[in-house]
C-alpha positions in Angstrom: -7.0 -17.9 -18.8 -7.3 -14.1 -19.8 -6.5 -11.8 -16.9 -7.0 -8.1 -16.7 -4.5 -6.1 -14.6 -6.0 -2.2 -13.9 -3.5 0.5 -13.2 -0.4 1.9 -14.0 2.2 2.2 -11.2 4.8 0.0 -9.9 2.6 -2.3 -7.4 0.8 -3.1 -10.8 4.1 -3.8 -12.7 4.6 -6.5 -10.0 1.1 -7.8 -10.2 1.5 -8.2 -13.7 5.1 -9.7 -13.6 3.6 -12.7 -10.9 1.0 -13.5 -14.2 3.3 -13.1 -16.5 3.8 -16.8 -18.5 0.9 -17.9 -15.9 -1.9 -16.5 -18.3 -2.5 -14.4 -20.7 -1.9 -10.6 -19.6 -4.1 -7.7 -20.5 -3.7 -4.1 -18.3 -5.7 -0.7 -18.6 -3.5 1.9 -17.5 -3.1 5.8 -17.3 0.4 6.2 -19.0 2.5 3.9 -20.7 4.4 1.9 -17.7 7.3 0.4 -20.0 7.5 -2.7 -17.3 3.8 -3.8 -18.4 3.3 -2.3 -21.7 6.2 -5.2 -22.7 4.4 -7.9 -21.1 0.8 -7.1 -21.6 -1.7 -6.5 -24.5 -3.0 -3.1 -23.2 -5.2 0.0 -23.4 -3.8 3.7 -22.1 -6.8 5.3 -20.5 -7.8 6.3 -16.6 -8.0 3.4 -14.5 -11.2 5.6 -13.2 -13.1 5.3 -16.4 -14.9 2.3 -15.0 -17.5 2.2 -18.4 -14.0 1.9 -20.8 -12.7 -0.3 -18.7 -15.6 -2.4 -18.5 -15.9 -2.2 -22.8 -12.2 -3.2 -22.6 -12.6 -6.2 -20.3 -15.8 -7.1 -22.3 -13.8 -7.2 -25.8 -11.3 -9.5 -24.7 -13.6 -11.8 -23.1 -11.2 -11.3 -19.6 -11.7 -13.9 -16.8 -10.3 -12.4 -14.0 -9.5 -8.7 -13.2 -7.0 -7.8 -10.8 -7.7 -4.1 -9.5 -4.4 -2.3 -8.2 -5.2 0.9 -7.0 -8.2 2.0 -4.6 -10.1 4.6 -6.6 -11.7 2.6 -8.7 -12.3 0.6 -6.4 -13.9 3.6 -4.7 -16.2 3.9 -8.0 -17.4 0.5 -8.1 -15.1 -1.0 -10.6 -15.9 -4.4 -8.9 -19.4 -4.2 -9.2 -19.6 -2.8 -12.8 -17.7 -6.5 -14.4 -19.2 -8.7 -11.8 -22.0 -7.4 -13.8 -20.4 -8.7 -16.7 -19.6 -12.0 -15.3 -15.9 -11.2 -14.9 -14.6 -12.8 -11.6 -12.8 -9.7 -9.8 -9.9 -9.7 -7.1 -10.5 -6.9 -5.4 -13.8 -6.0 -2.9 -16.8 -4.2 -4.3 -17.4 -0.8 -3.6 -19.1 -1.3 0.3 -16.5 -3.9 0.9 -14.0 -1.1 -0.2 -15.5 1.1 2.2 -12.7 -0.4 4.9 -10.2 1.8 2.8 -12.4 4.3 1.5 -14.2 5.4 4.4 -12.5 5.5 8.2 -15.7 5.9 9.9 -17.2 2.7 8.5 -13.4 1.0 9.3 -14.0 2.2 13.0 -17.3 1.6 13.0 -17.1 -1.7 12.5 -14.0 -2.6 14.8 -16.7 -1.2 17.6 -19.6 -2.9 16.9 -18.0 -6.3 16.2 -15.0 -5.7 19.7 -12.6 -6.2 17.2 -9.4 -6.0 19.1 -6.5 -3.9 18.6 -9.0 -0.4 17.9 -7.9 2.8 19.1 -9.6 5.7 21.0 -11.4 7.8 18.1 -13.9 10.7 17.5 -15.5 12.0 14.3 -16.5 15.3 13.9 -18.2 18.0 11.2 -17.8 21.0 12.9 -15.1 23.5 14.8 -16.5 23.7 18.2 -17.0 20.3 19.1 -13.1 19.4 17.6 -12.1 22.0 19.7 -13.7 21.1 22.8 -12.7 17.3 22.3 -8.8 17.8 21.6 -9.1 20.4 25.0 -10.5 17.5 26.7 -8.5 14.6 25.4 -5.2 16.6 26.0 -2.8 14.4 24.7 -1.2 14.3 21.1 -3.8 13.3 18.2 -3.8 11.8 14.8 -6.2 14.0 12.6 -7.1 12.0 9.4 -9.5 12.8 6.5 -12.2 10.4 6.2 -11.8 9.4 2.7 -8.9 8.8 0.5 -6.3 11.6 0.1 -3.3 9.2 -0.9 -1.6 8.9 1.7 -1.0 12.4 2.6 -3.6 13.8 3.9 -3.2 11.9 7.5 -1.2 14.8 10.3 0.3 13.9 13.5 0.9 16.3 16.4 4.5 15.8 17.3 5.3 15.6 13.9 3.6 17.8 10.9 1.4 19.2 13.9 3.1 21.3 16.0 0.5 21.6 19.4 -2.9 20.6 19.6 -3.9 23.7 18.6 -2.3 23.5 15.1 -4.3 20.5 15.1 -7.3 22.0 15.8 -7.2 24.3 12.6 -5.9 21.2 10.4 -9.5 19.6 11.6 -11.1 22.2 10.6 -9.4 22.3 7.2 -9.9 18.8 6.6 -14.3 19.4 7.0 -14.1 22.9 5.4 -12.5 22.1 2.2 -14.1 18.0 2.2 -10.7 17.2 1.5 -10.8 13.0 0.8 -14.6 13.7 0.0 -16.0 14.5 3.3 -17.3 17.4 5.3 -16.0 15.9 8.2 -12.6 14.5 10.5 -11.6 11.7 12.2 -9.4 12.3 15.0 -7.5 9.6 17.0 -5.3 8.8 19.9 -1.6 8.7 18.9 0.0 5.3 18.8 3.1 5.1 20.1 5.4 2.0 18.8 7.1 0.8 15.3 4.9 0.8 12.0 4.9 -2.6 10.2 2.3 -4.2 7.3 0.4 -7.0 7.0 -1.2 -8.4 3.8 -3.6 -11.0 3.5 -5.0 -12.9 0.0 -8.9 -12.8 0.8 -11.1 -15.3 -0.6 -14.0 -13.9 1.2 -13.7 -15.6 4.3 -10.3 -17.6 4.5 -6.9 -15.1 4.6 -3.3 -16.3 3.2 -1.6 -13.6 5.4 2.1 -12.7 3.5 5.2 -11.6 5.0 5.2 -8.8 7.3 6.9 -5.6 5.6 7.6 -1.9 7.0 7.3 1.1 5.0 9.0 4.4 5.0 6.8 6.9 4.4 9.2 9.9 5.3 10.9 11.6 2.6 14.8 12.2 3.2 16.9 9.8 5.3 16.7 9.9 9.3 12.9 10.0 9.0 12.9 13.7 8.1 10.9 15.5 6.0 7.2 15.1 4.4 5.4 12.0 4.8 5.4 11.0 0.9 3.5 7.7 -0.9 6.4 5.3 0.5 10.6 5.8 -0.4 11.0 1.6 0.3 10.7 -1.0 2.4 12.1 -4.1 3.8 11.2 -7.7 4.8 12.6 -10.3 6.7 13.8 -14.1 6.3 10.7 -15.7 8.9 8.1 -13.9 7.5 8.5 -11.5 10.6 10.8 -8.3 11.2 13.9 -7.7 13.8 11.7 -5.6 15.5 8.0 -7.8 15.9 7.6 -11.0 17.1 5.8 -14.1 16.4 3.2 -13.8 18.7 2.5 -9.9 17.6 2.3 -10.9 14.1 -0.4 -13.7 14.8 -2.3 -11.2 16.6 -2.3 -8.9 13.6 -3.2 -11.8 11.5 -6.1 -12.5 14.0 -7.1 -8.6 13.7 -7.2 -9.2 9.8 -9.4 -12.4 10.4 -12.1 -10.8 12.5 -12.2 -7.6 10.4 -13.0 -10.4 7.2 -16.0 -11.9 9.4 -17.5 -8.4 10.1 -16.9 -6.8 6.6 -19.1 -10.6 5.4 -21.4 -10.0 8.1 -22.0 -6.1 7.6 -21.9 -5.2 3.9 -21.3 -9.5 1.6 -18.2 -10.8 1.4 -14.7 -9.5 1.0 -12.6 -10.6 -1.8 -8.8 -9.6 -2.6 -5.9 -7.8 -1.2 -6.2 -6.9 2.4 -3.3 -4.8 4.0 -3.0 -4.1 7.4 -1.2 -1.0 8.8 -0.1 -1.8 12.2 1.4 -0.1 14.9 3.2 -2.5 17.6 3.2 -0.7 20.9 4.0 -1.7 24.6 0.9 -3.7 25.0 0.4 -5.4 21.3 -0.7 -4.6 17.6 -2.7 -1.7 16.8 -4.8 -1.2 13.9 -3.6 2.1 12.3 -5.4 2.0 9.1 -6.8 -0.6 6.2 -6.0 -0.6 2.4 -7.8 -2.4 0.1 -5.6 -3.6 -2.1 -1.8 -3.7 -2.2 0.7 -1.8 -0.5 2.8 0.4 -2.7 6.0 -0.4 -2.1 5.2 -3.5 0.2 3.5 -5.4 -2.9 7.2 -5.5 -4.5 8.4 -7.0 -1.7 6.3 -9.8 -1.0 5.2 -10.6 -4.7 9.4 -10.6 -5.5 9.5 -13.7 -2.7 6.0 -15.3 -4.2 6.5 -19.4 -5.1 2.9 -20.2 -5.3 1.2 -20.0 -8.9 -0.3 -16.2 -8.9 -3.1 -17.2 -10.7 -4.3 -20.0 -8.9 -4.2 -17.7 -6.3 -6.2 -15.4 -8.4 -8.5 -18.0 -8.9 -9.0 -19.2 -5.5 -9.9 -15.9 -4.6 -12.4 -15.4 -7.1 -14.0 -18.8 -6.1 -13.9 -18.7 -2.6 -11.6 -21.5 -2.5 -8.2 -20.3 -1.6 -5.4 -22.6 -0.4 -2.8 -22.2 1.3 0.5 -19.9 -0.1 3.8 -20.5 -0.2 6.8 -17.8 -0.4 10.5 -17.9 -0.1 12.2 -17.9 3.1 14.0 -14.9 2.2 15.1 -11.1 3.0 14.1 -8.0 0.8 14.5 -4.4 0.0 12.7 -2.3 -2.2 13.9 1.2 -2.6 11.9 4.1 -4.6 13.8 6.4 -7.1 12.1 9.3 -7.1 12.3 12.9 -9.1 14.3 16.1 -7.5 12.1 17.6 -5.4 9.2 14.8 -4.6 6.7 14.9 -2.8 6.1 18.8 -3.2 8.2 20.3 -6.1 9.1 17.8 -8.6 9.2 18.8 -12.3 7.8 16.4 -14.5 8.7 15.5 -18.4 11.9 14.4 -17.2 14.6 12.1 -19.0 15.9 9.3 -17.1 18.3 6.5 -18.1 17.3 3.0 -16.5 19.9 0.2 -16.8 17.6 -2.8 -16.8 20.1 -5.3 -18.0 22.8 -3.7 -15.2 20.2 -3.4 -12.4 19.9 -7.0 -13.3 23.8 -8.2 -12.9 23.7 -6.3 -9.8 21.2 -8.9 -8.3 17.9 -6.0 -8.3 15.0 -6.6 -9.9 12.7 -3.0 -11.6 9.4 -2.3 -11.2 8.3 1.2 -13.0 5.7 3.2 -11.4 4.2 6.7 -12.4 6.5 6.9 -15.8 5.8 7.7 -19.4 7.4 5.8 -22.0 7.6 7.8 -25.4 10.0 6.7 -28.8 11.8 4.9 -26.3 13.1 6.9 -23.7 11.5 7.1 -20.0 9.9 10.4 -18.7 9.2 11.1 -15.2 6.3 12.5 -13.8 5.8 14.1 -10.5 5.3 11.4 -8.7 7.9 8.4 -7.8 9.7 6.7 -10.4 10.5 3.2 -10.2 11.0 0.7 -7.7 14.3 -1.6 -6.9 14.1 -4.7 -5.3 16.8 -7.2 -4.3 16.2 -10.1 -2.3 18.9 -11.8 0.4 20.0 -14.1 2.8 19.7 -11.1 5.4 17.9 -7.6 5.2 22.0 -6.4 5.0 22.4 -8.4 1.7 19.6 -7.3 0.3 20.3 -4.0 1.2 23.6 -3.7 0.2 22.5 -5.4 -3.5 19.5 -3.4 -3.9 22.1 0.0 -2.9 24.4 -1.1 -5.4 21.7 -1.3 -8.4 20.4 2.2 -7.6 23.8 3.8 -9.7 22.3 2.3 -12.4 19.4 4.9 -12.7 20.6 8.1 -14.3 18.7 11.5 -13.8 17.3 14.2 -11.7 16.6 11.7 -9.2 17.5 10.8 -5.3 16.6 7.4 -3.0 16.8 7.0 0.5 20.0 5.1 1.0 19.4 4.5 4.5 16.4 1.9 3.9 17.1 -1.7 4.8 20.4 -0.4 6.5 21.8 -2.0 9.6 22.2 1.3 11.5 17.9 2.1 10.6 16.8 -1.4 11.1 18.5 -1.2 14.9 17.1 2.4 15.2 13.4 0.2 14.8 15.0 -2.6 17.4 16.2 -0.4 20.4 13.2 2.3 19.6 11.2 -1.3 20.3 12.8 -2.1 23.2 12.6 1.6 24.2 8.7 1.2 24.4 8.9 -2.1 26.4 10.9 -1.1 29.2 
């Protein structure tokens, strides 16, 4: 079996890590990721290149091709080797449109009364955004329609200041098309506890994973920029301290009615499915989709993974998939980033990554936007690499995956407060807060 893994960042290192001695591993990505240029027979080149990629896949006479990030999924990467006969885990470019496009993703959670939808509006010009958030009156979410990577979404109460700062964000958002559109999505504001849920997708049965949470915020306390993700954690259950069972199965439930209308409206959905959930007073909300992994949350759930990867793989290719198994354990991934991230970062950096240490210390590495050149590891502006240590508890993890981070030397900081006892109950009472 010959499988293709496209991209370059850490979610992809840990994709190809869970085929690794389970078939034979080819990857197309950007720069040289040292994590999967060790264990794969690859070709540097963009991941958006969807003709080179295609040659690539063609030469090698791939079977399978596992697409990491949404892009080229955006582009049709799925459609241009189904083309070619090669069996693809990841949706085809309308399928995609779940991620790609928030209308559609609304859209379709109101024609098919999906539950767990919120109260939303799109618009293409000033007035009428002006004359809805007068009228709403209560704190909005203003979100481009297309894909800005994870930072183009604003909240008032937090980046917004008053719903007039909100008004001239909207208006950005159509004026410049940023995420591709000349238009704006604006919705209620959720009030509750972020967590993710992500499903294998065979195109009409879901293997949901364990529930992760994010944390998107820059600096420790939640302060700062919203940024691609500094860590996450996950829970022995499957669940987190903060969401119960029935919650989760509601989310789950969300996930399987989304599959059924995606099928129904555009052919079926095949893949990664990850649902970005809010859980407020009365149940799940449905923030947004991705389609494909979460980055970190793929580290986390493919580091607990006990079920072959590429059976999986093939299940989902086939339409056949079974059920998954993973180990009933805790996690904690943490992002080493460069001085300065999200904004101000200087690339070209030097860092010094002691694999073999991180190792001892009971952590696993994933690299993510990194350049490998005569040996040595340069940064980029983006985040680094990833750290992962699994545990009996979120606090062992936590504590082992804190203790690996010394081993990464550099102009570099990490959130030391992810997966900590004092954040996780911060979630918990914040929780309870909201029922009350």
């Amino acid at each position: 079996m010959k499988i293709l893994v496209v991209g370059t960042g850490a979610r992809e290192h840990a994709i190809c890590k869970a085929v690794e001695g389970n078939a034979e591993l080819y990857s197309v990505m950007s720069n040289k990721n040292p994590g999967i240029a060790r264990i794969s027979k690859y070709q540097i080149g963009s991941e958006n290149d969807i003709e080179a990629v295609k040659k690539f896949a063609v030469e090698n006479k791939i079977d399978i091709a596992v697409i990491g990030p949404e892009a080229p999924l955006e582009k049709g990467i799925v459609d241009a080797l189904q083309a070619e006969g090669i069996g693809c885990v990841g949706p085809t470019m309308e399928a995609a449109k779940i991620e790609t496009d928030k209308v559609f993703m609304r859209n379709l959670f109101e024609n098919y009364k999906i539950p767990g939808s919120l109260t939303y509006r799109v618009f293409d010009n000033y007035e009428d955004i002006s004359d809805f958030i007068d009228e709403f009156g209560e704190d909005i979410v203003v979100k481009p329609v297309g894909l800005t990577g994870g930072k183009g979404v604003k909240i008032v109460g937090e980046q917004l200041k008053d719903l007039e700062e909100a008004k001239n964000y909207a208006k950005e958002v159509v004026d410049t098309k940023m995420g591709g559109y000349a238009s704006v999505v604006l919705e209620e504001r959720a009030i509750g506890e972020e967590f993710t849920v992500q499903a294998f997708v065979d195109g009409k049965n879901i293997a949901p994973m364990p529930a992760a949470q994010d944390h998107p915020y820059a600096f420790e306390g939640d302060e700062g920029p919203i940024t691609g993700g500094m860590g996450s954690y996950s829970d022995k259950g499957g669940l987190l301290p903060f969401l119960d069972k029935k919650s989760y199965d509601e989310s789950v439930k969300i996930m399987e009615e989304t599959v059924k209308a995606i099928n129904k409206e555009v052919g079926p959905y095949k893949g990664f499915l990850y649902g970005q959930f809010m859980l407020c007073r009365d149940g799940p909300k449905l923030i947004e989709y991705n389609a494909r992994f979460g980055d970190p949350e793929a580290m986390n759930v493919l580091s607990l993974l006990e079920s072959n990867f590429v059976d999986i793989c093939e299940g989902i290719v086939d339409g056949n998939l079974k059920g998954v198994k993973f180990e009933d354990k805790a996690t904690v991934c943490k992002y080493i980033v460069p001085d300065g991230y999200p904004g101000n970062a200087v690339p070209n950096q030097v860092i010094d990554v002691n694999e073999s240490k991180i190792n001892e210390a009971g952590a696993q590495v994933y690299y993510a936007a990194v350049n490998e050149k005569d040996g040595k590891v340069y940064t980029s502006s983006s985040r680094a690499l990833g750290l992962v240590a699994i545990g009996e508890s979120i606090e062992e993890a936590e504590k082992l995956c804190e203790d690996a981070t010394k081993y990464v030397k550099g102009d570099v900081y990490h959130r030391r407060d992810v997966g900590t006892t004092d954040l996780v109950q911060k979630r918990v009472k914040h929780m309870e807060e909201i029922r009350e």
